[in-house]
C-alpha positions in Angstrom: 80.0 87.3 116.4 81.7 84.2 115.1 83.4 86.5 112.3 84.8 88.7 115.1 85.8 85.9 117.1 87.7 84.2 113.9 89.8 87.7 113.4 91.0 87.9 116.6 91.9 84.1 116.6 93.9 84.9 113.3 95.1 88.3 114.0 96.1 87.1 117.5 98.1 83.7 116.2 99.9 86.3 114.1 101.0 88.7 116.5 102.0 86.1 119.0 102.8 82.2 117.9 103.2 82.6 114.1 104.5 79.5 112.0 108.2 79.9 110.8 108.9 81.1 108.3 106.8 84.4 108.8 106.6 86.4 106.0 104.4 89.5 105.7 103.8 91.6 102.4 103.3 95.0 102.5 101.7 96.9 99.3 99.8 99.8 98.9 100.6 103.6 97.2 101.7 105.2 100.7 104.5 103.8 103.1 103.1 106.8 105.7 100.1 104.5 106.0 102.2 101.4 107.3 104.5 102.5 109.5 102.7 101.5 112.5 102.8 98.3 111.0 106.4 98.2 109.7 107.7 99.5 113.3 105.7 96.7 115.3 106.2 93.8 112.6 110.4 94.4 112.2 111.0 92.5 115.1 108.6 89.8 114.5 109.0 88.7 110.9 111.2 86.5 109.1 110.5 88.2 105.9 108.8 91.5 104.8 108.3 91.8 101.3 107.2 95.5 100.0 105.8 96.5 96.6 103.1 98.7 95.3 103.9 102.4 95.4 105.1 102.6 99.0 108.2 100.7 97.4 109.5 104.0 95.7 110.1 105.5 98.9 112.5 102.7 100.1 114.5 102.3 96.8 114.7 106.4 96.6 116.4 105.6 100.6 118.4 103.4 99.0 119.6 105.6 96.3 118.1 104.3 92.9 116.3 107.0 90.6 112.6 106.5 90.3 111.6 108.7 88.0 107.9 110.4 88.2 106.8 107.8 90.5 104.9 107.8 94.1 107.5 108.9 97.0 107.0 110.3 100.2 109.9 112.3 100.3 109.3 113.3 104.2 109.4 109.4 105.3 112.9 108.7 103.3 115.0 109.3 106.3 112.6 106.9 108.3 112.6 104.2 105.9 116.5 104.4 106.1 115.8 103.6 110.1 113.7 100.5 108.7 116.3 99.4 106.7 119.0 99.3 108.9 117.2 98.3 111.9 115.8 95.0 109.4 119.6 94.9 108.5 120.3 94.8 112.7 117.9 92.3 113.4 118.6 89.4 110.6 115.2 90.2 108.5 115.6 89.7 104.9 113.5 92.9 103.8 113.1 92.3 100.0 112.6 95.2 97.5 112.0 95.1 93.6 114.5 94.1 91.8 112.6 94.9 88.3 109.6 96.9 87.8 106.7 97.5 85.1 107.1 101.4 84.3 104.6 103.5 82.1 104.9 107.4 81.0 101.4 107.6 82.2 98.5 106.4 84.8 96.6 104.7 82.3 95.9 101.5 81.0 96.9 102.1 77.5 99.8 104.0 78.5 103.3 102.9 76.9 105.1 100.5 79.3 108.0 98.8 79.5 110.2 96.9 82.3 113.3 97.9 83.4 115.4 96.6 86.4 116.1 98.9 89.8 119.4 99.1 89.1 119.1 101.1 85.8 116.5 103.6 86.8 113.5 104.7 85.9 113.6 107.3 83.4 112.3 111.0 84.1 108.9 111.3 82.9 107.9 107.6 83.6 106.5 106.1 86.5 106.4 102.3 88.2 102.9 101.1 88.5 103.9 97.5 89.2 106.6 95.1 90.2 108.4 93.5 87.9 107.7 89.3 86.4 111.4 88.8 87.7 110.1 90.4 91.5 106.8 88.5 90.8 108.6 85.4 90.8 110.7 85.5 93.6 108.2 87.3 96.0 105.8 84.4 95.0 108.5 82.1 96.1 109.3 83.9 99.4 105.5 83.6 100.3 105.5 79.4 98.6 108.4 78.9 101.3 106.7 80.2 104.3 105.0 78.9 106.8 103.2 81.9 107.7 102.1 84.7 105.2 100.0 88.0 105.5 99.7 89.9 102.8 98.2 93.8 103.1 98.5 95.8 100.0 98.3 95.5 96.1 101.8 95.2 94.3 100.6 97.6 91.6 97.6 99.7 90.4 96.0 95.7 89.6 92.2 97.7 88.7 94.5 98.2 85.0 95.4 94.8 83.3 99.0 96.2 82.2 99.7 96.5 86.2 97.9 93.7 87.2 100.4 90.4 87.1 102.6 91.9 90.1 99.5 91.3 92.4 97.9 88.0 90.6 101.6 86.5 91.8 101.2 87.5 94.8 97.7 86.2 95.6 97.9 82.9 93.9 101.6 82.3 95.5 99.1 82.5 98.9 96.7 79.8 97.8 99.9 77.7 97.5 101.0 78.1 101.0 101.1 74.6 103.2 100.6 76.8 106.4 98.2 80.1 107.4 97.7 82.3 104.5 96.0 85.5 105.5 94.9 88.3 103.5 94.8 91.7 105.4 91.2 92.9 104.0 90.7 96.4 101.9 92.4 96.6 98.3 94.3 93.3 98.6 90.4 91.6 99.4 88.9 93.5 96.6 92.0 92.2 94.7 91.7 88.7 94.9 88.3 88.5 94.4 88.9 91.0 90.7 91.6 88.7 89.9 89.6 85.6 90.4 91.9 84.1 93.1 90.5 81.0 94.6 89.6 82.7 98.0 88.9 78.8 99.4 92.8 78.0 99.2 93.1 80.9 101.6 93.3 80.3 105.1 91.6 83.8 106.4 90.3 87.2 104.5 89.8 89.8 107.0 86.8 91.4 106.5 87.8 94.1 109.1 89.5 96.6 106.6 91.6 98.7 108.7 91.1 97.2 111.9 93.1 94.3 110.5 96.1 97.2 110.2 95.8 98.0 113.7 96.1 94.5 114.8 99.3 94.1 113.2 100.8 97.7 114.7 100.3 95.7 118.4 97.3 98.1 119.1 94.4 97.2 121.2 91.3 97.1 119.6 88.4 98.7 121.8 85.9 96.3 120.9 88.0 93.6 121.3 89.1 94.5 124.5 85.3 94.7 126.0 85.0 91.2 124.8 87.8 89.9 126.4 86.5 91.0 129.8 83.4 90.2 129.6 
């Protein structure tokens, strides 16, 4: 009951009277899985940083060659919407700027990093962010005053693909305000990684439920609490 009661004290500070800066980070393979929380979050945020492979999508929308890596070629024309409507509203939606490519899904693949702007090549694919997008996402999240992070930058379960989401999750134990880790893979990620889970303020335990709080949806069981 307590653990309930501190995720909807969290999730609710967050959706309603966050700290500024507010930064949210957005990993994960698919960008189809977030748009419920992209759409409701836009207008909300300072800041939404997104990695992992759900990134693909938005730098194949933005015209930069990707190689053999995850896209969702049925949601490019709706990250385009996301990108101009961020543009619209004044939030600084950040992308790679460098990423750690491999010419295949395994951990002793060949690798290499190479920066957005010169491509992946065909028969590669990106399995991480970058140490140059490492660095300045971790400083985003260091110069915020609220952060919520929901999604591995990279396939972290292989230590070649790993270092994208260790910045990440130790940038949040650095954070002066609310830190919050949106449960599922990111949880499971700091706690592989060895992240110091007492520098952050809140791990959801609520898995996707966390997701649905952050799309502005009601949560049932929530909502019988609340009346009675």
């Amino acid at each position: 009951g307590l653990l309930v009661a501190r995720e909807a004290e969290v999730f609710s500070t967050l959706i309603t009277d966050p700290a500024r800066p507010y930064t949210v980070v957005l990993g994960g393979s698919k960008v189809s899985d977030k748009l419920g929380v992209i759409a409701n979050l836009i207008g909300k945020v300072d800041r939404l940083l997104i990695g992992g492979g759900m990134c693909f999508t938005f730098l194949v929308a933005q015209g930069y060659q990707v190689g053999s890596s995850l896209v969702e070629a049925d949601q490019v024309e709706v990250v385009k919407g996301f990108l101009a409507d961020a543009r619209e509203r004044g939030v600084d939606l950040v992308l790679p700027t460098d990423l750690v490519i491999a010419d295949a899904f395994a951990a002793d693949a060949s690798t290499a990093v190479v920066s957005v702007e010169a491509g992946v090549p065909d028969g590669w694919m990106g399995l991480d962010i970058g140490p140059e997008s490492a660095a300045r996402f971790a400083q985003l999240i260091e110069e915020s005053e609220t952060v919520v992070w929901n999604g591995p930058m990279g396939v972290f379960e292989m230590a070649p693909f790993a270092a994208g989401t260790r910045a990440v999750g130790e940038a949040l134990t650095r954070v002066d305000g609310m830190s919050v880790v949106g449960g599922g893979d990111s949880a499971a990620a700091v706690r592989l990684l060895g992240i110091d889970e007492n520098l952050i303020s809140h791990i959801s335990t609520g898995g996707g439920a966390s997701l649905e709080f952050l799309e502005g949806r009601t949560l049932p069981g929530l909502a019988v609490l609340a009346k009675s």
